[in-house]
Structures are given as C-alpha cells and as structure tokens.
N, C-alpha and C positions, 0 to 999 in steps of 0.2 A: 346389443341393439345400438346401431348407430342414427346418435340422434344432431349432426353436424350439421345436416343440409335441412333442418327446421327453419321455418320461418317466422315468427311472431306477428301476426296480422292485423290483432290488437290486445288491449286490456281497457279495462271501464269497470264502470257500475251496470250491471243488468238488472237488477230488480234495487226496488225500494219501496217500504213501506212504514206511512209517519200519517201522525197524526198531531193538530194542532190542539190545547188543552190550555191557554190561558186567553182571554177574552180579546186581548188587540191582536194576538198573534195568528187569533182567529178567524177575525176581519182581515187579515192581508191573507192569510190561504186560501179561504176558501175562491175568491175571486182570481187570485192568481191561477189555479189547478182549474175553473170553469175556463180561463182565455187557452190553458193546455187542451184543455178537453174541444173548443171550439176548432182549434188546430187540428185536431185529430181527425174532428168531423168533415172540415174544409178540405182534407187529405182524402177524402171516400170514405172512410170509416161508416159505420152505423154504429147507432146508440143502444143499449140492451140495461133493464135492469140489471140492478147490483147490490148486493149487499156481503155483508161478514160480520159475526159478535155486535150484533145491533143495530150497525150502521146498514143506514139505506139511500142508495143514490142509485147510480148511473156508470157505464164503463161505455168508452169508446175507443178502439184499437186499443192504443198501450197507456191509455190513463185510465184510473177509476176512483171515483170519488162520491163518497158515503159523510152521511151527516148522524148525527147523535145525540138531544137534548143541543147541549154549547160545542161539543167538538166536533170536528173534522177530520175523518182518517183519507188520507190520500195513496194512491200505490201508481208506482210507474214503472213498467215493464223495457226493456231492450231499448231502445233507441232514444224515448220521452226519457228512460231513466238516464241513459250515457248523457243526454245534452243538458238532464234538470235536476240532477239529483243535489247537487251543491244548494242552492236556490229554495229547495225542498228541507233541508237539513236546517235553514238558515231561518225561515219561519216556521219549524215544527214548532212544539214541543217536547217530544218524544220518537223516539226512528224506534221502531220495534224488527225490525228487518232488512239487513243489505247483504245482496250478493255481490260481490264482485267474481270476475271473467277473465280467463286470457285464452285467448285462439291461435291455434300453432297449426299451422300446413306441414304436415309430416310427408318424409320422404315414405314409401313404401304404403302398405297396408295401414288402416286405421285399425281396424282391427287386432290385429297384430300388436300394436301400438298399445295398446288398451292392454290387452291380455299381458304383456308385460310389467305395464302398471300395477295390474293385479296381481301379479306376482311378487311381485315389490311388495307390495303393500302385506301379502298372505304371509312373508317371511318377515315381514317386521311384526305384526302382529305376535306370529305364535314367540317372537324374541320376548313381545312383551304379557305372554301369557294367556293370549289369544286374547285378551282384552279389549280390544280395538275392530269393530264390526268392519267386514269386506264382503260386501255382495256385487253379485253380477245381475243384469237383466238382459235377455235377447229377444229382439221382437220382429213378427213377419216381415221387414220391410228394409230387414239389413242391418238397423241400427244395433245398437252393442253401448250400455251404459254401467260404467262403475262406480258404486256408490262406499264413500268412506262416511265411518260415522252412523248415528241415529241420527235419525229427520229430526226428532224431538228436543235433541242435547241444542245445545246453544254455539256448536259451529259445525258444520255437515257439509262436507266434500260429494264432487260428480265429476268424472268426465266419460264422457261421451260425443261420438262419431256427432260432428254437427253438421256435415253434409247427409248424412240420412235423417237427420230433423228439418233441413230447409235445404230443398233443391236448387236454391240461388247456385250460378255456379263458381261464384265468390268462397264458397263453403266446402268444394269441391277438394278428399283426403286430409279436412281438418278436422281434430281433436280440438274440443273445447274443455280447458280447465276452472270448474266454480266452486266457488267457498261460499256457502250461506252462514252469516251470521244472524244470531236472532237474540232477541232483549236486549238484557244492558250491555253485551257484549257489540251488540249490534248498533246502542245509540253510541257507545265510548269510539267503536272506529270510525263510525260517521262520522261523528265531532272531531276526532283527529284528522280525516283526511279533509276534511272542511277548511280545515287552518293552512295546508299546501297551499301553495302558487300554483303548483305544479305533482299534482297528486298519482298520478302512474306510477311512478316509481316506488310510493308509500304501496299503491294497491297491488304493487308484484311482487314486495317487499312480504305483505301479508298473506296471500296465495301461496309464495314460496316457503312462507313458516310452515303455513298448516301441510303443505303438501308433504315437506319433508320431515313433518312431526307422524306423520305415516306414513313414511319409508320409500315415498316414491320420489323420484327423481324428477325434478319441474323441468322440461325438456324447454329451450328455449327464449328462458326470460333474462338471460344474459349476453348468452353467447349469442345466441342468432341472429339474424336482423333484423332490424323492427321497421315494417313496414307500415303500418298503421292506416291499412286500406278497405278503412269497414265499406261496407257497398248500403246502396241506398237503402232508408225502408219499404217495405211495401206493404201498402196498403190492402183493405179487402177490395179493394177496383184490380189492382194489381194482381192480386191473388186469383180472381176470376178468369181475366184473362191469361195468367198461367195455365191453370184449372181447362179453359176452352183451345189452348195452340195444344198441352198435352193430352188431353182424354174425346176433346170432339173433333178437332181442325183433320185427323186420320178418316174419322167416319165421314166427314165433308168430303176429303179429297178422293176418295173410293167411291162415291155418290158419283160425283163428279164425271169419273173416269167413265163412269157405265151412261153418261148422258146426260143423267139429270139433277142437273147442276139447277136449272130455275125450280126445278120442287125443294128443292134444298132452300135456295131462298126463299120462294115462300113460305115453307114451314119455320121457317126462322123470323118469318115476317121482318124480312129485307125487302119486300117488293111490294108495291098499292096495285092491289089485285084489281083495281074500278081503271090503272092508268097504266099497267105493265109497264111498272118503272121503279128502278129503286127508288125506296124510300129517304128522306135527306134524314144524314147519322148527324150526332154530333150534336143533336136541336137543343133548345132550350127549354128546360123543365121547369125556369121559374113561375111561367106565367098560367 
C-alpha cells in the first residue's frame, strides 16, 4: 500500500468532555461554556434539551452543558472542541473524556485504505493472541469504519471514511484517525497536552502510540505534508441549505422546465399571492 502521496489535513481535539467540581472553578465555567453556547446559537444553531448521569441543561450545535446540585459538566464537539478545549481543561476539575484526531486525504480508495488498516491490525492481534478486539462496520451510504479496542476500556481507536460521514467537499477520499481516551487516562493527557505551547505534535505523538500499539501503520503524521486546512463549520442554517441545493433544488428545476416555475414559488411561499410578487427574503425576525 502506498501511502507517499497522503496528505495530513489536520490533527486536534474533536471531542471533550469535563466537568467543573470545586466552587470557584465553578463560577468561571459555568459562564464561560453559556458565552460558548450563546456563539453557537448566534451561528444558527437551535437549542434542545440535554442531559447525562444527572446533569440537566441544554445542547446547542457543538456545545452542551448540564448542571448537577454544585457541578457543571460541559462537552464540546469538532470545531467548539479544536478552538476551546485548552480553556476547558483549564477551569475543569476533572476531563473524563478526550478524543483527539488526524485527517489524511489518501491517494486512491478510502476504502481500500481501511481494509488494509484492518489488516494490519487482524495480524497483530492474533501476534498477540488475538487479545486485542478488530471489528468492521459497513453502512448503506458507503461509509466503512474500523474499530480498535472496546468502547468501554479506557483508550478505543476509529478510523473511518470521513467523506462518507460529511459531504463537505473538504472531506472528499479522507480517512480520519481517532483515539478516545476516557477517565484518568483522559484527565492525565489533557493535562499534559495543556502545558504545550504548541500541542500537535504531543496529539500525533499520542495517536501515533496507540495506533502503532495495534499494528497499524499511522499513514501520514510525519512524512506527508501538513496542510492544516480544516474548512469551515457549518451550522444547522448551513446544513439546510445543503439539505435544500441536494434533495429539493432537482425537484424545483424539473418543475420549472415543465412551466411552472410560479407554482413552485408559491408553494414555497416565495410569492404575496394579494401582490404577485416576490416576497422580500432576508427580513427581520426580531421584531
């Protein structure tokens, strides 16, 4: 398998999840994680209940945050995580879970890609007495994920096609590599990677352990070159109008073609059926 013409896209924190547990540390989280959350909202987001093990709050795109008697558990997903996670670790008092990430644009099949991984992986294994769990998942939509590890244990490997998880076309033939760490294993590398200047290197440092302590080969986190061109997040505004240019904007323009194009917009209620005239977009929903 040649893996020369890789690219490294990026590496980060993708997930984290921490809770605050002594009384002042408390008062700076919880406010801090609401101006997250208010971000998120100001971004299109909507807000949804939320809870876990007791805690009960609110989740808005990629933050969520739950209260408990005096403590505060917080979690931040992809993008809230990559910009806040330091910040996060720095008023917990405890991180009970970090993932970190690296994204490789592979030459050829992702697929392909994977299934070598898995092999890798199946021959180191039975080396070490089959001890070591390797499972596959394939799902209607293309995607192809390998899982190293139990979920349960305290560090658990994935990679998987992340252009068949997000059709961004930023994502387009890459494999994403993640290591979940969870408990203390999880607060000890936060806290270590907290103390970097400059913590990439520690996070591919650690990806690279784990990956090659199950016999795969970390394609990329040296040799290749590191372009580090994560693309925007998108929102659920964002996401709709994905949602509307791929599954309705087809049905519009076939409308269209047969004629009727103004039933089209009025049923979309584009047009003031009293003034046969588009309707003004864009308006203001403050008032």
């Amino acid at each position: 398998m040649n893996i020369d013409g890789d690219v490294l896209t990026s590496v980060d924190c993708d997930y984290i999840t921490a809770r605050g547990l002594e009384s002042d540390r408390l008062g700076e989280l919880h406010p801090w994680a609401s101006g997250l959350f208010r971000t998120e909202s100001d971004f299109g987001n909507k807000s949804h209940p939320w809870g876990m093990a007791g805690f009960k709050g609110w989740k808005c795109g990629e933050v969520e945050i739950g209260v408990r008697e005096k403590d505060c558990l917080v979690r931040l997903h992809s993008s809230a995580a990559a910009r806040n996670w330091r910040r996060l670790v720095q008023l917990s008092g405890v991180v009970t879970r970090i993932d970190l990430q690296a994204t490789v644009k592979v030459t050829g099949s992702t697929t392909e890609r994977i299934e070598y991984h898995r092999k890798e992986a199946l021959a180191h294994s039975h080396k070490m007495g089959g001890q070591q769990i390797v499972r596959r998942i394939d799902d209607n939509r293309g995607g192809y994920t390998l899982y190293l590890g139990a979920r349960e244990s305290n560090v658990f490997g994935r990679i998987y096609d992340k252009g068949a998880q997000d059709s961004s076309p930023h994502y387009k033939q890459c494999v994403r590599f993640e290591v979940q760490f969870n408990k203390r294993l999880a607060q000890h590398i936060a806290y270590a990677l907290e103390k970097h200047s400059s913590p990439k290197p520690a996070m591919s440092g650690y990806l690279r352990t784990f990956l090659e302590s199950r016999g795969v080969t970390p394609p990329g986190f040296g040799a290749a070159q590191l372009t580090y061109c994560s693309p925007r997040k998108r929102s659920d505004a964002d996401r709709k109008l994905v949602w509307l240019y791929e599954a309705v904007r087809p049905s519009v323009l076939a409308l269209i073609a047969l004629g009727r194009g103004t039933e089209v917009l009025t049923a979309l209620g584009l047009v003031d059926e009293n003034e046969s005239s588009l309707v003004h977009l864009d308006h203001d929903t403050t008032n």
